[in-house]
mmCIF file as Biopython writes it, N, C-alpha, C and O atoms, coordinates in Angstrom:
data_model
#
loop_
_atom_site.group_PDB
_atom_site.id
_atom_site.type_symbol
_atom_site.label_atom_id
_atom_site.label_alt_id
_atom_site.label_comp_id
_atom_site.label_asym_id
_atom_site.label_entity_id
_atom_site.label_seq_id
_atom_site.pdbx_PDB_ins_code
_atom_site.Cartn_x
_atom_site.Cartn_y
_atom_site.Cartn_z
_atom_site.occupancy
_atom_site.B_iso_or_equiv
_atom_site.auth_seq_id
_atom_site.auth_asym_id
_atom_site.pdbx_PDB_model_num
ATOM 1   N N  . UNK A ? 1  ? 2.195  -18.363 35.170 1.0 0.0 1  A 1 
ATOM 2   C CA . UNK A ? 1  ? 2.899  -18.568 33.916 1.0 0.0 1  A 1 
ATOM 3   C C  . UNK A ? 1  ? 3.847  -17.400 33.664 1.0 0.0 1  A 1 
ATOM 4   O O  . UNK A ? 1  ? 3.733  -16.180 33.784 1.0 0.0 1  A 1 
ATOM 5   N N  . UNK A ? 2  ? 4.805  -18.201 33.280 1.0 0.0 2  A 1 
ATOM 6   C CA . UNK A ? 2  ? 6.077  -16.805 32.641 1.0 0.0 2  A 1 
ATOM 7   C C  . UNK A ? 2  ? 6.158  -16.777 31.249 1.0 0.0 2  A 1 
ATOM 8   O O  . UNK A ? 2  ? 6.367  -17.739 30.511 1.0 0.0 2  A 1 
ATOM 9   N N  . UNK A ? 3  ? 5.913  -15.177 30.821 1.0 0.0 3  A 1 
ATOM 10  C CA . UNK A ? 3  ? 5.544  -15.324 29.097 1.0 0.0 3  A 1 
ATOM 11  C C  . UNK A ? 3  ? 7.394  -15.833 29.058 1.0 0.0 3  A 1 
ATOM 12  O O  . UNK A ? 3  ? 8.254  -15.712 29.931 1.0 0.0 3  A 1 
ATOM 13  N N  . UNK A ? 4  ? 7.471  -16.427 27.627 1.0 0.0 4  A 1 
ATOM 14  C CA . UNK A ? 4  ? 8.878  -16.414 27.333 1.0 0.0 4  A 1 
ATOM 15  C C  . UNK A ? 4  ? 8.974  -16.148 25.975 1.0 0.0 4  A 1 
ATOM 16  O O  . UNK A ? 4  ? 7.861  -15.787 25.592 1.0 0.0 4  A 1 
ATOM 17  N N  . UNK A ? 5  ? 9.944  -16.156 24.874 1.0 0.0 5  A 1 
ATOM 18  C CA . UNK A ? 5  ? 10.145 -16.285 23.430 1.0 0.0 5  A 1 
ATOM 19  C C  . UNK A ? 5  ? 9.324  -16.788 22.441 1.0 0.0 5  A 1 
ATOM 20  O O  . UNK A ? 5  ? 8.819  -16.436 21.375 1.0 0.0 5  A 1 
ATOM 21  N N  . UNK A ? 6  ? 9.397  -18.189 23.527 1.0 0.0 6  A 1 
ATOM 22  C CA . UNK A ? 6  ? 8.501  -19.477 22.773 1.0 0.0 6  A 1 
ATOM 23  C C  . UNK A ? 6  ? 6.974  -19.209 22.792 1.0 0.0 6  A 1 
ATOM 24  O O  . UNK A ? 6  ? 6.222  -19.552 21.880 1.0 0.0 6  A 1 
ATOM 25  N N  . UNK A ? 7  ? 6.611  -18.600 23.851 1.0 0.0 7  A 1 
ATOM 26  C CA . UNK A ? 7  ? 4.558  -18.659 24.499 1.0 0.0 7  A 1 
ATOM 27  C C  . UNK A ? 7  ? 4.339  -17.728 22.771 1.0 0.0 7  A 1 
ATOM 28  O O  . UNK A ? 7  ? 5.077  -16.951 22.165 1.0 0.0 7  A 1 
ATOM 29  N N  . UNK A ? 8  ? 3.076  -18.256 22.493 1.0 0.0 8  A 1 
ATOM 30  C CA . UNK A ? 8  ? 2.463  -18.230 21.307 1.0 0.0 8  A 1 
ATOM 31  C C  . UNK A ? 8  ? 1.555  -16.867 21.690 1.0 0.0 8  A 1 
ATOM 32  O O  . UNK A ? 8  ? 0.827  -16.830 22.681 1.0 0.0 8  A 1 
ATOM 33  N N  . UNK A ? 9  ? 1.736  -15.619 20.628 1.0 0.0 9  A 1 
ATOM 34  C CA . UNK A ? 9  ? 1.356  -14.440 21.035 1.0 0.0 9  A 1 
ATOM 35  C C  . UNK A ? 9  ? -0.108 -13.961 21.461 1.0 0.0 9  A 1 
ATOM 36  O O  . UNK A ? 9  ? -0.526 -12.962 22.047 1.0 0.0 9  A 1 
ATOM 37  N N  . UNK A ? 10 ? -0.832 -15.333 20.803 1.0 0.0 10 A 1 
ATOM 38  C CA . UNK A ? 10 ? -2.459 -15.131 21.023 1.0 0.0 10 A 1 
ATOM 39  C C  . UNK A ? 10 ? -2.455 -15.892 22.047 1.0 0.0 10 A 1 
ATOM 40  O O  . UNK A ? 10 ? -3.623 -16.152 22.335 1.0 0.0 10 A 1 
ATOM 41  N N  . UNK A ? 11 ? -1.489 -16.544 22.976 1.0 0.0 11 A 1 
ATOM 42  C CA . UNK A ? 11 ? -2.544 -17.695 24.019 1.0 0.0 11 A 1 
ATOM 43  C C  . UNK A ? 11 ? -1.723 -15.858 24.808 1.0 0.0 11 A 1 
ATOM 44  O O  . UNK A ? 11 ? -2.492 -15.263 25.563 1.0 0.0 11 A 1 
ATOM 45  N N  . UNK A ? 12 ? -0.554 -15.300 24.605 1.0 0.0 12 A 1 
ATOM 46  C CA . UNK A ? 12 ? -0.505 -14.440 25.805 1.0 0.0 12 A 1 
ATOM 47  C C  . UNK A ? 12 ? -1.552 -13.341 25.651 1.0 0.0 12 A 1 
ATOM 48  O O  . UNK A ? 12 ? -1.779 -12.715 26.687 1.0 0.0 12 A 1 
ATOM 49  N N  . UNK A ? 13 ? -2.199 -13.000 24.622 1.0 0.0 13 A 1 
ATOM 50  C CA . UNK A ? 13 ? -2.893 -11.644 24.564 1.0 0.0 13 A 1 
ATOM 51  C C  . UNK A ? 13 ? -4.885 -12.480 25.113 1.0 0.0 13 A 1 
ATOM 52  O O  . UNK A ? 13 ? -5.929 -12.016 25.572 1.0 0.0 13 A 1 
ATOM 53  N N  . UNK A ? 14 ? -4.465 -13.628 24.747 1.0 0.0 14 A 1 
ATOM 54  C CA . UNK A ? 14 ? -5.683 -14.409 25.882 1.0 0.0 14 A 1 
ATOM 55  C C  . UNK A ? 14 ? -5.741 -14.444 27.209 1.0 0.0 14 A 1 
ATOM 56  O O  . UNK A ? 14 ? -6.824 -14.175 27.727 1.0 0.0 14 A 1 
ATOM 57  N N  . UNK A ? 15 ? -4.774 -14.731 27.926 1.0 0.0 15 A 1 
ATOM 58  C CA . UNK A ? 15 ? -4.582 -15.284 29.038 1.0 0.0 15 A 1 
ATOM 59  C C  . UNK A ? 15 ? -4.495 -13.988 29.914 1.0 0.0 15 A 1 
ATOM 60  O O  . UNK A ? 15 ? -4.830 -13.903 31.096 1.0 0.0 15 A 1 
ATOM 61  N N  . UNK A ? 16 ? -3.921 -12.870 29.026 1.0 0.0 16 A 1 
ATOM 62  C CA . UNK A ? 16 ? -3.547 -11.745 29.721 1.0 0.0 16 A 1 
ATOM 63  C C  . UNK A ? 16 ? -3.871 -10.431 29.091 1.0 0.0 16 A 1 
ATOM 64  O O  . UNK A ? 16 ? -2.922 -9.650  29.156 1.0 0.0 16 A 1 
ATOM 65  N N  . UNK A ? 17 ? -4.883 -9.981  28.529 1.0 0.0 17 A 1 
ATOM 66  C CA . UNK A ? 17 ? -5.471 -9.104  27.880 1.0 0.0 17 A 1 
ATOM 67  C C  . UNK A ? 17 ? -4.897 -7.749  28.123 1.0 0.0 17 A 1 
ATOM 68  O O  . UNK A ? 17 ? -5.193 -6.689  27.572 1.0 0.0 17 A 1 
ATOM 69  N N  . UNK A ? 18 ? -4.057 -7.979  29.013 1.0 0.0 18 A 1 
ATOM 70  C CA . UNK A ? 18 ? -3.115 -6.347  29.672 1.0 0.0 18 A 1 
ATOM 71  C C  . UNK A ? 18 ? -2.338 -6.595  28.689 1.0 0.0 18 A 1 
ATOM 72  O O  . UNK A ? 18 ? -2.005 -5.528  28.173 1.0 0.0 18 A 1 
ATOM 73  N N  . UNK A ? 19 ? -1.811 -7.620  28.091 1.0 0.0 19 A 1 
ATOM 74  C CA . UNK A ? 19 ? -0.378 -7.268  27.319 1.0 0.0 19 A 1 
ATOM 75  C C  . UNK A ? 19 ? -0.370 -7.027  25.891 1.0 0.0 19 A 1 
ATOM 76  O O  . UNK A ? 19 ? 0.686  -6.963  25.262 1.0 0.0 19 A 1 
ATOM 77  N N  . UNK A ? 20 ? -2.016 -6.833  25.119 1.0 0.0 20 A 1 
ATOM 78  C CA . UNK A ? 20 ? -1.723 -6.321  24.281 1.0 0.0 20 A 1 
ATOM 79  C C  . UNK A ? 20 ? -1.562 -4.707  24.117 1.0 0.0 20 A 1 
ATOM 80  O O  . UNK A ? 20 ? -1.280 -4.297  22.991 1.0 0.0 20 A 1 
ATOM 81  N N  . UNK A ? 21 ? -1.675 -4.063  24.846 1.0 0.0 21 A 1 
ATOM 82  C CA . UNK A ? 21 ? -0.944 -2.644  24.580 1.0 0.0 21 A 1 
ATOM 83  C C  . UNK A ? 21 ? 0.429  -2.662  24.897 1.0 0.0 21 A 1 
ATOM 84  O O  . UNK A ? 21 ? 1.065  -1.639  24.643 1.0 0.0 21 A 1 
ATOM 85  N N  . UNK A ? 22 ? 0.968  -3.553  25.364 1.0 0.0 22 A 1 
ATOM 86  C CA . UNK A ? 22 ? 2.733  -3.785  25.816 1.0 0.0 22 A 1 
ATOM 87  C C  . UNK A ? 22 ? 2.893  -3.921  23.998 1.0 0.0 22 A 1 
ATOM 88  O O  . UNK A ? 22 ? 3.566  -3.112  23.360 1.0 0.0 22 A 1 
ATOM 89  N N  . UNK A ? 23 ? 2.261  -4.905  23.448 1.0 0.0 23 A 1 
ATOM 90  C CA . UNK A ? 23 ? 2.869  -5.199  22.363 1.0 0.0 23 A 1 
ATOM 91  C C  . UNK A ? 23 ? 2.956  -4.247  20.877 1.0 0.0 23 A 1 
ATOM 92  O O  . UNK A ? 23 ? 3.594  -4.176  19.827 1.0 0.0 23 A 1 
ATOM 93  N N  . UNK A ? 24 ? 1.463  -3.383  21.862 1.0 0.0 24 A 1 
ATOM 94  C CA . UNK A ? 24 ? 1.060  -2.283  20.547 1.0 0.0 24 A 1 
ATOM 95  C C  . UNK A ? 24 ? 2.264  -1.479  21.176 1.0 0.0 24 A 1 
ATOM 96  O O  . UNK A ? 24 ? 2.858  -1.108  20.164 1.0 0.0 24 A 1 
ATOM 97  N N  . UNK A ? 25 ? 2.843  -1.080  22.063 1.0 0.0 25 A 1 
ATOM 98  C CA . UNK A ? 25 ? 3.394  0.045   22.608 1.0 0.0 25 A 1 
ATOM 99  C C  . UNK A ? 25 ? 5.171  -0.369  21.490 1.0 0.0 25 A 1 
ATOM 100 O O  . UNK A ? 25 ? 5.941  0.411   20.928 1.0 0.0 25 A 1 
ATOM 101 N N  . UNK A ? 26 ? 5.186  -1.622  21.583 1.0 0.0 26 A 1 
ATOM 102 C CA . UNK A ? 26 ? 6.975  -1.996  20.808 1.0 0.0 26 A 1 
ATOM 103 C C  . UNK A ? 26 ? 6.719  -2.659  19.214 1.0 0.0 26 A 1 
ATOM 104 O O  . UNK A ? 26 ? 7.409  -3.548  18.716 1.0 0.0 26 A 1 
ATOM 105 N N  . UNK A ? 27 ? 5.346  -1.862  18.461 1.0 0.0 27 A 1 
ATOM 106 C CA . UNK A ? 27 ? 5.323  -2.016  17.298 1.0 0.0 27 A 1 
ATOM 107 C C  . UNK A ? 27 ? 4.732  -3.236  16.730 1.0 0.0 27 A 1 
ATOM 108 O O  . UNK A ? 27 ? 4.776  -3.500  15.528 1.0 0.0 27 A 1 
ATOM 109 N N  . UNK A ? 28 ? 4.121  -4.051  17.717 1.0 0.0 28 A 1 
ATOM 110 C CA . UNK A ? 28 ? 3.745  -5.030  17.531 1.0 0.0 28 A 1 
ATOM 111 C C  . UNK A ? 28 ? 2.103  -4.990  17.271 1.0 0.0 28 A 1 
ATOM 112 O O  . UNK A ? 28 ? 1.300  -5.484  18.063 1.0 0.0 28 A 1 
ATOM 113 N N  . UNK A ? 29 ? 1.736  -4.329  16.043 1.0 0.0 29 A 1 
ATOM 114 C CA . UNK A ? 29 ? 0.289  -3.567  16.287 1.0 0.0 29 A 1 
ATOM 115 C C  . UNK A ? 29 ? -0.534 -4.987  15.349 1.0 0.0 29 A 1 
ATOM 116 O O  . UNK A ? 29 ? -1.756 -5.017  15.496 1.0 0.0 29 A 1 
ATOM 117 N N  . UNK A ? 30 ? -0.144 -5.695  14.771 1.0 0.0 30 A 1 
ATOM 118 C CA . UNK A ? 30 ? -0.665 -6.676  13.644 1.0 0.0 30 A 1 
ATOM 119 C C  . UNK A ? 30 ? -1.304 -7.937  14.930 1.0 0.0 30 A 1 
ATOM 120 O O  . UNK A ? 30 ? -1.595 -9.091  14.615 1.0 0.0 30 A 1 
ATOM 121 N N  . UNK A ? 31 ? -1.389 -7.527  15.993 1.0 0.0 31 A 1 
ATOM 122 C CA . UNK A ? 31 ? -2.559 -8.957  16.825 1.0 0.0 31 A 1 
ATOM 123 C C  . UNK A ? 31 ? -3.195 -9.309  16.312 1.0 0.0 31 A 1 
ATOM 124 O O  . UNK A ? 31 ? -3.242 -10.509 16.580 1.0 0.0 31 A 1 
ATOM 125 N N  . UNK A ? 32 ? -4.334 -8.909  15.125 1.0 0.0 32 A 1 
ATOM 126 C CA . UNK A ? 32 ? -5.571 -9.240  14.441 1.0 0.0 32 A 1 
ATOM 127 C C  . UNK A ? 32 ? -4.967 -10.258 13.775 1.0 0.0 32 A 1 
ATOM 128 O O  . UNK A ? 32 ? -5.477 -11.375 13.850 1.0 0.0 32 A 1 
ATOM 129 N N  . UNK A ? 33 ? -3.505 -10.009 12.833 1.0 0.0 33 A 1 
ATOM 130 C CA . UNK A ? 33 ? -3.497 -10.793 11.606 1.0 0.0 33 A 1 
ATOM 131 C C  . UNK A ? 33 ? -3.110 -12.299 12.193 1.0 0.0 33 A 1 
ATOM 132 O O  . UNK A ? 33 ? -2.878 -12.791 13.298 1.0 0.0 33 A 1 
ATOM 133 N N  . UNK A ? 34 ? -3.191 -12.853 10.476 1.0 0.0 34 A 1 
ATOM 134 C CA . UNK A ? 34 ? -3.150 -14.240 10.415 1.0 0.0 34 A 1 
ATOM 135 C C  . UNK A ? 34 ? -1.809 -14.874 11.386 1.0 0.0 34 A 1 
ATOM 136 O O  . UNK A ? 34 ? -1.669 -15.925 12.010 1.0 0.0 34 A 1 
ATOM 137 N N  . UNK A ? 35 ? -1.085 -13.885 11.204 1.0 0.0 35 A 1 
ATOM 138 C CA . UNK A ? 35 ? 0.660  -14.580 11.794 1.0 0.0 35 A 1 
ATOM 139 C C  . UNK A ? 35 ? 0.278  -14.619 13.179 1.0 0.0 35 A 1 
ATOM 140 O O  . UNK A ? 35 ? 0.401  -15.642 13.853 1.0 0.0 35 A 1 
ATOM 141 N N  . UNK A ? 36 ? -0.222 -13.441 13.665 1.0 0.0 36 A 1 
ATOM 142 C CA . UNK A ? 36 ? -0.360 -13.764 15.149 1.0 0.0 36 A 1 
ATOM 143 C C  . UNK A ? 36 ? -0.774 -15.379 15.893 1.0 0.0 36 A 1 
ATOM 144 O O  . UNK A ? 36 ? -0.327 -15.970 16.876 1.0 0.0 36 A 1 
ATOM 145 N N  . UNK A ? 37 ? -2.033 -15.768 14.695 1.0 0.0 37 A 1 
ATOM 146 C CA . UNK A ? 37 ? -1.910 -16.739 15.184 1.0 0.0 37 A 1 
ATOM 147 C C  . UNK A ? 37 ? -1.732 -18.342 15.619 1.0 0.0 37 A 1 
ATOM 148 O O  . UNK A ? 37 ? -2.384 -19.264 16.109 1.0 0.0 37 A 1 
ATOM 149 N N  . UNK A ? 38 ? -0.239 -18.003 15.039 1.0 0.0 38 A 1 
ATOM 150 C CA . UNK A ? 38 ? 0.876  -19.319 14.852 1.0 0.0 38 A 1 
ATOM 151 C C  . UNK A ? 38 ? 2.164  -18.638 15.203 1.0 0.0 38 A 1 
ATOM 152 O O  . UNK A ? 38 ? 3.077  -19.429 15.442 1.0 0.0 38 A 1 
ATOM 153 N N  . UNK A ? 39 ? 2.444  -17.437 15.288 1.0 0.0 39 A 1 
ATOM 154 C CA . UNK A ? 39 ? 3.435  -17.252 15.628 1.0 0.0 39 A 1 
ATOM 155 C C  . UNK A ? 39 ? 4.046  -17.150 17.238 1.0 0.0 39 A 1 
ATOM 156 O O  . UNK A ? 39 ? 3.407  -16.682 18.180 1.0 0.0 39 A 1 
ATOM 157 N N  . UNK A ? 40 ? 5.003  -17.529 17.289 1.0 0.0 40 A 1 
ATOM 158 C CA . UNK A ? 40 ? 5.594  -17.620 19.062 1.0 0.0 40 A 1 
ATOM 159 C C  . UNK A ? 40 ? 6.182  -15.422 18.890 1.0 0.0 40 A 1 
ATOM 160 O O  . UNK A ? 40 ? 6.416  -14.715 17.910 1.0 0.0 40 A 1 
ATOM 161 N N  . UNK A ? 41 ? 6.180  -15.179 20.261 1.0 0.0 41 A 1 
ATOM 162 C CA . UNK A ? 41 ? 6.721  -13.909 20.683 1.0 0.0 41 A 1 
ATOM 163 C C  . UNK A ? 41 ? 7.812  -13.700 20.102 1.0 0.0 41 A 1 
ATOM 164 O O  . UNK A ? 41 ? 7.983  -12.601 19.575 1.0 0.0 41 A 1 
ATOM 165 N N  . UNK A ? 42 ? 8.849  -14.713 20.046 1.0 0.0 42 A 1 
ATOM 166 C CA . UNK A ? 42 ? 10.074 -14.345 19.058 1.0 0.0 42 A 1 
ATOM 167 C C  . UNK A ? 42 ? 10.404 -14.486 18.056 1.0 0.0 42 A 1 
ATOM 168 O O  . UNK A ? 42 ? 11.487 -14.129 17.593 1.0 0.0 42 A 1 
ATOM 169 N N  . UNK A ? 43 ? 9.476  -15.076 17.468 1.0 0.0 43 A 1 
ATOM 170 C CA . UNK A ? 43 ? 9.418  -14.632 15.541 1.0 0.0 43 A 1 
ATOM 171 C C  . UNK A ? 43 ? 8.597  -13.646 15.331 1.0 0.0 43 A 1 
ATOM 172 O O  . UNK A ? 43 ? 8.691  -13.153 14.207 1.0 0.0 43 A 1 
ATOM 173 N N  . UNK A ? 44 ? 7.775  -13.161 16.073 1.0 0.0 44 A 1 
ATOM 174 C CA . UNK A ? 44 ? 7.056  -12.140 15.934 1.0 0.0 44 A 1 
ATOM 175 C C  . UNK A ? 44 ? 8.253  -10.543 16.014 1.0 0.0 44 A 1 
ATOM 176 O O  . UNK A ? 44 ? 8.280  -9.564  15.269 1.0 0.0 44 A 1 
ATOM 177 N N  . UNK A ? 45 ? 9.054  -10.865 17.168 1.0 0.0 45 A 1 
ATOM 178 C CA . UNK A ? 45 ? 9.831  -9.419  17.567 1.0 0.0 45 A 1 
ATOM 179 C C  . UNK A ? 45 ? 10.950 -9.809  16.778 1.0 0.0 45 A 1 
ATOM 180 O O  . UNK A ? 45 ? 11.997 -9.181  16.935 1.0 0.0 45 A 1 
ATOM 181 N N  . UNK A ? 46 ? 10.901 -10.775 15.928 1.0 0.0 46 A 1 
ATOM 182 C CA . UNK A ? 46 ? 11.866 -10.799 15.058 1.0 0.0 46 A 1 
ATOM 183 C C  . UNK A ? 46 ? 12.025 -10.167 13.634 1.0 0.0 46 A 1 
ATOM 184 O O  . UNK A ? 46 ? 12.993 -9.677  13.053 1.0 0.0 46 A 1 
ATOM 185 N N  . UNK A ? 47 ? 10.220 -10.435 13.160 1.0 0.0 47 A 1 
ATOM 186 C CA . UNK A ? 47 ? 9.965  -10.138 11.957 1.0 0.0 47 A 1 
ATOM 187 C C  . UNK A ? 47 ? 9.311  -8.284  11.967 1.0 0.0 47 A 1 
ATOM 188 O O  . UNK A ? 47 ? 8.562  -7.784  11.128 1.0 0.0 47 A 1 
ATOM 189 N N  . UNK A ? 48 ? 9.803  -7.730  12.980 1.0 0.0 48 A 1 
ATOM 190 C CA . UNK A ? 48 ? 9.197  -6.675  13.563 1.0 0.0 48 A 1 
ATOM 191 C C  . UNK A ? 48 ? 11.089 -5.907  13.838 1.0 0.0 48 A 1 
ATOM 192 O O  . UNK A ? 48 ? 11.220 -4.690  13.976 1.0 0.0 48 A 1 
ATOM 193 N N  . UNK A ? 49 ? 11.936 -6.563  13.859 1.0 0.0 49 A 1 
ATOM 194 C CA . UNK A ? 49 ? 13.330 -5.910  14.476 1.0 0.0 49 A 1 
ATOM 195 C C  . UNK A ? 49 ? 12.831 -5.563  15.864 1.0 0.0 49 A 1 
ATOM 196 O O  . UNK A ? 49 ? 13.062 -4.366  16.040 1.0 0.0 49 A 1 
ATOM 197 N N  . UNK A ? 50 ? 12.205 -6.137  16.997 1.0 0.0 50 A 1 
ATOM 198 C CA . UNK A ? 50 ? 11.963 -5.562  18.197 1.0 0.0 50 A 1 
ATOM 199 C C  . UNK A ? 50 ? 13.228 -6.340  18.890 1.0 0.0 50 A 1 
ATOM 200 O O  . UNK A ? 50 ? 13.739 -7.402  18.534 1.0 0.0 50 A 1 
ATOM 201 N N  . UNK A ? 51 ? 13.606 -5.421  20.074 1.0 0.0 51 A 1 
ATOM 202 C CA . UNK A ? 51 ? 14.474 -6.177  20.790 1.0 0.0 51 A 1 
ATOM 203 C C  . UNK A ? 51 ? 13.710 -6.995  21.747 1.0 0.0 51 A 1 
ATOM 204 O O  . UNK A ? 51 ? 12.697 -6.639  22.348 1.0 0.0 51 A 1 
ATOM 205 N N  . UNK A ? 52 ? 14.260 -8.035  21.814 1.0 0.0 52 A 1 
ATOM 206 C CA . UNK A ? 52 ? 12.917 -9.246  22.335 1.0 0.0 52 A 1 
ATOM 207 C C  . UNK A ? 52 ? 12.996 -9.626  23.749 1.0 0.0 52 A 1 
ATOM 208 O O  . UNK A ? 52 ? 12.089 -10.215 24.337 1.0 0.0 52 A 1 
ATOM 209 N N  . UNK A ? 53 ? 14.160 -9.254  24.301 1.0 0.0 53 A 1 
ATOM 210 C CA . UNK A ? 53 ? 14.407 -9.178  26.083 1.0 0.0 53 A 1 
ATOM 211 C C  . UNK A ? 53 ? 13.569 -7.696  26.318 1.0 0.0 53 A 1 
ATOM 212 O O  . UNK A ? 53 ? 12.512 -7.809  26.937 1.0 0.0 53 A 1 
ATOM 213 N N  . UNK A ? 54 ? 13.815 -6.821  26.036 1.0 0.0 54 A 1 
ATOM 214 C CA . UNK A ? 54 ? 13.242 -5.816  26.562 1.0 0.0 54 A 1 
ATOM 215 C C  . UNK A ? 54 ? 11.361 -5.823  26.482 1.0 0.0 54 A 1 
ATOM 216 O O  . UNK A ? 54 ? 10.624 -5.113  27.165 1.0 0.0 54 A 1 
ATOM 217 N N  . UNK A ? 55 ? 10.907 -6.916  25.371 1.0 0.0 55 A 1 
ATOM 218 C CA . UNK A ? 55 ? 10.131 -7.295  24.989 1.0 0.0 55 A 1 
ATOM 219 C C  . UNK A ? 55 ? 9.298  -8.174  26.543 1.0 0.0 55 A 1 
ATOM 220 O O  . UNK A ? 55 ? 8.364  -7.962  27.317 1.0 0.0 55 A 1 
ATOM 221 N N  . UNK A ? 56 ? 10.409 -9.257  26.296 1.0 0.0 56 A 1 
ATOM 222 C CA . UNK A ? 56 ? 9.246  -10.397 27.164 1.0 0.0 56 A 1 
ATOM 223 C C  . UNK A ? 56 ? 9.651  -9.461  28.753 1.0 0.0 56 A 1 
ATOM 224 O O  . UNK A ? 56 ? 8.645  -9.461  29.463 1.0 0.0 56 A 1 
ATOM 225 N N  . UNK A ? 57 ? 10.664 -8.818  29.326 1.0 0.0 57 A 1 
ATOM 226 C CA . UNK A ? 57 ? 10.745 -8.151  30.713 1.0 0.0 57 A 1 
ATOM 227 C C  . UNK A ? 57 ? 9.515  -6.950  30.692 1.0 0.0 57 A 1 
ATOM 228 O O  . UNK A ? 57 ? 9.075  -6.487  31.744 1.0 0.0 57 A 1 
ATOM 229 N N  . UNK A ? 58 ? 9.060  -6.545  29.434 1.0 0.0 58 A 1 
ATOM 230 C CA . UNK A ? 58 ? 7.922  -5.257  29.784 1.0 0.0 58 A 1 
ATOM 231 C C  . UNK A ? 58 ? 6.410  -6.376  29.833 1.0 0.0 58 A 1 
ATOM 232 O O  . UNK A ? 58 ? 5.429  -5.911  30.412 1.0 0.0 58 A 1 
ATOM 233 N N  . UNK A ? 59 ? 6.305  -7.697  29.266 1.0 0.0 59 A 1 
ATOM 234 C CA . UNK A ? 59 ? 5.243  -8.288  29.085 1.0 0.0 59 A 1 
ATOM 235 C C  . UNK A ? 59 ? 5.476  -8.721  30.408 1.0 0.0 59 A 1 
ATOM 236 O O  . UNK A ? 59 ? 5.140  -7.775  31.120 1.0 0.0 59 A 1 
ATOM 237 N N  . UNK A ? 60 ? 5.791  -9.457  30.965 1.0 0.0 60 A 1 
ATOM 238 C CA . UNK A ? 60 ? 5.934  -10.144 32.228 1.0 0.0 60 A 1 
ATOM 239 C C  . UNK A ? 60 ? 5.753  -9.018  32.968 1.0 0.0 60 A 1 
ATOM 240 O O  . UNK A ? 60 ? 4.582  -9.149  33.323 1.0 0.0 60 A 1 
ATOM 241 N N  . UNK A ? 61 ? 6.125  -8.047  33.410 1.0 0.0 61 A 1 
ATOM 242 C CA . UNK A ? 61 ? 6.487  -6.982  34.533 1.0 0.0 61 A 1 
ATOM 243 C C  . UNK A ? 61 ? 4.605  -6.708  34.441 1.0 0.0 61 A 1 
ATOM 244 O O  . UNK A ? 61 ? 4.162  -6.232  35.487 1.0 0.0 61 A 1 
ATOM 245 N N  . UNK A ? 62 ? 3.320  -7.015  33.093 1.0 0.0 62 A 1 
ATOM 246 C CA . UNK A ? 62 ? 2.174  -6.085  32.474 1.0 0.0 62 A 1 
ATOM 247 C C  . UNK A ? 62 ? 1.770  -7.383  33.337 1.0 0.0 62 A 1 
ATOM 248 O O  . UNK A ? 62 ? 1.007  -7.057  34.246 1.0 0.0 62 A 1 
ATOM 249 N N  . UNK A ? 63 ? 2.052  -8.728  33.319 1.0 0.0 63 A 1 
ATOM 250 C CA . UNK A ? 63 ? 1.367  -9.999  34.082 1.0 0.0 63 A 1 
ATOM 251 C C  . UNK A ? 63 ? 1.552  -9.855  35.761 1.0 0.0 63 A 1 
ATOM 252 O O  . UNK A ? 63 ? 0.703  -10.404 36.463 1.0 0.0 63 A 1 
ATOM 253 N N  . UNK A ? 64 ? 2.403  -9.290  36.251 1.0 0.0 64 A 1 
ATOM 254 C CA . UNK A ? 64 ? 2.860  -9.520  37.407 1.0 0.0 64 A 1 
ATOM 255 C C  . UNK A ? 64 ? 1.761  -8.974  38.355 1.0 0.0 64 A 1 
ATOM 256 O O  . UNK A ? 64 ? 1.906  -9.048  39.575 1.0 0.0 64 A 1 
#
């Protein structure tokens, strides 16, 4: 699987338990809360101002 924009942030911090410190590392420290889980990766690095390519290339590179 290739994380993308769309992949929903709890099936990636499931599937791939390496990538939640990718996400704690770009400010993305709220995994616990409610948004995490309904929100896709790019409303998340949206509602966060993360830049979201540099985002899903450090998550993917944490899966590889």
């Amino acid at each position: 699987m290739t994380i993308t924009k769309e992949t929903s942030i709890m099936e990636a911090v499931q599937k791939y338990p390496q990538t939640a410190a990718i996400f704690m590392e770009f400010g993305m420290g709220c995994l616990g809360c409610a948004a995490a889980h309904f929100e896709n990766i790019g409303q998340g690095a949206a509602a966060h101002q993360i830049d979201i390519d540099a985002l899903i290339e450090a998550l993917n590179k944490a899966i590889a």
